[in-house]
Every structure is written in structure tokens, then in C-alpha cells.
N, C-alpha and C positions, 0 to 999 in steps of 0.2 A: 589342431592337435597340440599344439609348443604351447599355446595360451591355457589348455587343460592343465600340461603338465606343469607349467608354473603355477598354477594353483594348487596343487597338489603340494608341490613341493612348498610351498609359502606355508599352507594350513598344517603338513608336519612341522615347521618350524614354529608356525605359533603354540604346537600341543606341546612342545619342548618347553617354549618360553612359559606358559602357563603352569609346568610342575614346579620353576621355582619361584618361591615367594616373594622375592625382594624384586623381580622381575614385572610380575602382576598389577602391581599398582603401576607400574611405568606402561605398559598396555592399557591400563583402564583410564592414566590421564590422558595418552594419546586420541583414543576413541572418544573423550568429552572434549577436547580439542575440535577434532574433525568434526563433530557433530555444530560447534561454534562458526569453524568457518564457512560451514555448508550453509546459511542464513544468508539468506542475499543481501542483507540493507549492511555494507560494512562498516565503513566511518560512524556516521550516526547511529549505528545500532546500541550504544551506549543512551542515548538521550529517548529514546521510547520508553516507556513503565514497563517492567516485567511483564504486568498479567497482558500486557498487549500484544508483547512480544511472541508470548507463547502462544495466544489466538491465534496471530498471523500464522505461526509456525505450522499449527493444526489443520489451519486452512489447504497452505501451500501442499502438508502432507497429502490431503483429499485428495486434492486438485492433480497430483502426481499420479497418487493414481486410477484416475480418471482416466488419465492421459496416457497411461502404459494399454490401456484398452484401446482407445482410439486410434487411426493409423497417425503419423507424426507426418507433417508438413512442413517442408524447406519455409525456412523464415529467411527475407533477404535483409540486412543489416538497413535500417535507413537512418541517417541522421536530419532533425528538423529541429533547427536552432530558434524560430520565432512561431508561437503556438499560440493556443484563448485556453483559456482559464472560464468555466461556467458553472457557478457556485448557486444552488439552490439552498436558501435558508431556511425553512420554513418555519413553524414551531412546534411540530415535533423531530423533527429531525435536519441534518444539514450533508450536503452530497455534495462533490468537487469532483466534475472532470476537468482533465488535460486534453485538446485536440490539437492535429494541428491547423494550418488555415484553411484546408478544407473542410475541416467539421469532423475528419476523422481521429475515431478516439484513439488516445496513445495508451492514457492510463485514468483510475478513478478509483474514487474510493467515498465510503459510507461510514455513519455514526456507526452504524449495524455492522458492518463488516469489521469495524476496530473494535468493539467488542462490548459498545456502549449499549443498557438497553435500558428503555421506559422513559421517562424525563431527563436525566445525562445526556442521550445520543443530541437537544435541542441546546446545550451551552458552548459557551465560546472555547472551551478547554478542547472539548470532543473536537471542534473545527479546526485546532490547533494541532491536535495529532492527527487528525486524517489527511489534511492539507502534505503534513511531512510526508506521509506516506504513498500519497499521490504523486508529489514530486521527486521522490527518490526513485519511483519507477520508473517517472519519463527521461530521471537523466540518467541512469542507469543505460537503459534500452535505446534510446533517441537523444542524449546528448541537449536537452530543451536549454535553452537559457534565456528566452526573453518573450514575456506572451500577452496578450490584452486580457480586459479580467470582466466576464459580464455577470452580473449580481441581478439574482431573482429571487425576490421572497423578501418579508420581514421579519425572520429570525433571527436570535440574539448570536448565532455564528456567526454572521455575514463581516464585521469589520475583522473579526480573530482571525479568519480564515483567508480574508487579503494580506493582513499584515506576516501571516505565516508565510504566506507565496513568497514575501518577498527577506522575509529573515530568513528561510532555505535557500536562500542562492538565484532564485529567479528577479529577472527583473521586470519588473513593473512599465509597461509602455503605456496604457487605459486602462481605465477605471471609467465602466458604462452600465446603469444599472437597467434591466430589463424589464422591471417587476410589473406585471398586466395591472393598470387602473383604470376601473369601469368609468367610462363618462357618461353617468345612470341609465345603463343599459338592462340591466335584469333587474328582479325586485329584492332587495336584499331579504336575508333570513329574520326572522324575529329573534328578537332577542332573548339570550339567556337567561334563564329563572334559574338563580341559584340560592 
């Protein structure tokens, strides 16, 4: 009941605040403010490209609410200081999870998910901002700082996207590339007529 009535009494006070005018702009920069801090990535949120910014944003709104339908499950706080890094490059696209040493995923992120699409999502740029965005979640949530890095695929992400890992603040312990090479086991494809 006291939580209604403070509402109440808050929302006449802002219908107050709203009849005068020199007031109103000062309401409206607060609520672009709060809308500001409400963005999870804080520090770095300068250093992403707007239009990225605003995809994630769009995303996380979804994904909110999603998640006001589904029942909400106690998450218990865990920290995991040494994690792997599994960076798939391929050449259309380039994907980075974070785990930690049991293979469980912390955080990850996609050409596709930052908002790259068609031929962009496979260049070294895209690996550059997804990487950030991978590891700002893990240290956000999990506190990550130091992880081995396995490397699959030969796409043109694959060095932008280690060297990301480790210009965000992680450190670097291995560097192991996992890429599957046939030792003439199948019959290759015929070649391209183009």
C-alpha cells in the first residue's frame, strides 16, 4: 500500500513539474540521462560505433522482454579468473566464445549479432568489435582476466580477434590453433568455374 501511495504522490508531482516550462527540459534531459546509464557496457561504451550500440540496445530490449514472460531464476554470483577463448573464423563469418575451464560458456558473441551482415560480418574489424563485446560481458558478470585462446578456421578475423582479447584487458596465456586438416581423408570438391 505506502509503495502505491508514493507513486501516486511522485506522478502528481511530476504533472506539476510538467506545467512549467523552464522545468520540462530539465525532466527530459534526466530521462536521456537514465536511459544512458541504463546500458550495460559503462567505461567502454564510448569506443563501439553508434549503429552497434544501438543494435545491442534493441537486442537487450527483446531479450527483456522475453524474459518478463519466463519465470526468473536465482543466478548465484560466480567469479572465474582463468577461462579459453574459442574463436571460429571462417570466411563468411567470425564467432568468439568465452568459457571457463570446464567448457562452460560465460559469454559470446557473433559478426551477426553486432550487427555486421553479408561480407563485413568475415573482416578483421567485425572480430574487433565483437571480441570487445564478448569480453566486456565476461568481466562484467565473471570478473575473467586471463584465458588460453584456441583458433579454428582460416578467416581473415582470426589474428584481429586475438589481438582484441588481449588490447581489452585479458591476458593472453595460449595461443593453440585447432583448425581440422584432412590427412586425404575425403575426396575434395571440384573446383570453382567462375
Amino acid at each position: 500500500m505506502s509503495e502505491e501511495v508514493k507513486k501516486e504522490a511522485v506522478s502528481e508531482e511530476v504533472k506539476e513539474i510538467k506545467d512549467v516550462p523552464e522545468l520540462k527540459a530539465e525532466v527530459k534531459e534526466n530521462k536521456e540521462e537514465k536511459e544512458v546509464e541504463d546500458f550495460s557496457f559503462d567505461s567502454s561504451n564510448e569506443e563501439l560505433p553508434e549503429e552497434i550500440k544501438q543494435k545491442l540496445e534493441k537486442n537487450k530490449q527483446a531479450r527483456a522482454k522475453k524474459k518478463l514472460i519466463k519465470k526468473k531464476k536465482k543466478k548465484v554470483a560466480r567469479v572465474v579468473k582463468a577461462g579459453r577463448a574459442y574463436i571460429q573464423a571462417t570466411y563468411n563469418n567470425t564467432m568468439v566464445t568465452l568459457t571457463d575451464a570446464n567448457g562452460d560458456v560465460l559469454s559470446w558473441a557473433s559478426a551477426g549479432l553486432a550487427g555486421f551482415k553479408g561480407a563485413k560480418k568475415a573482416t578483421p574489424y567485425a572480430a574487433q568489435i565483437i571480441t570487445k563485446i564478448a569480453v566486456q560481458k565476461a568481466k562484467e558478470e565473471y570478473g575473467l582476466q586471463e584465458i588460453s585462446v584456441f583458433v579454428s578456421g582460416v578467416g581473415t578475423g582470426r589474428e584481429a580477434a586475438i589481438r582484441a582479447l588481449n588490447a581489452n584487458g585479458l591476458e593472453v596465456t595460449a595461443i593453440k590453433d585447432i583448425t581440422p586438416v584432412p590427412h586425404n581423408g575425403c575426396r575434395p570438391k571440384k573446383p570453382r568455374r567462375v
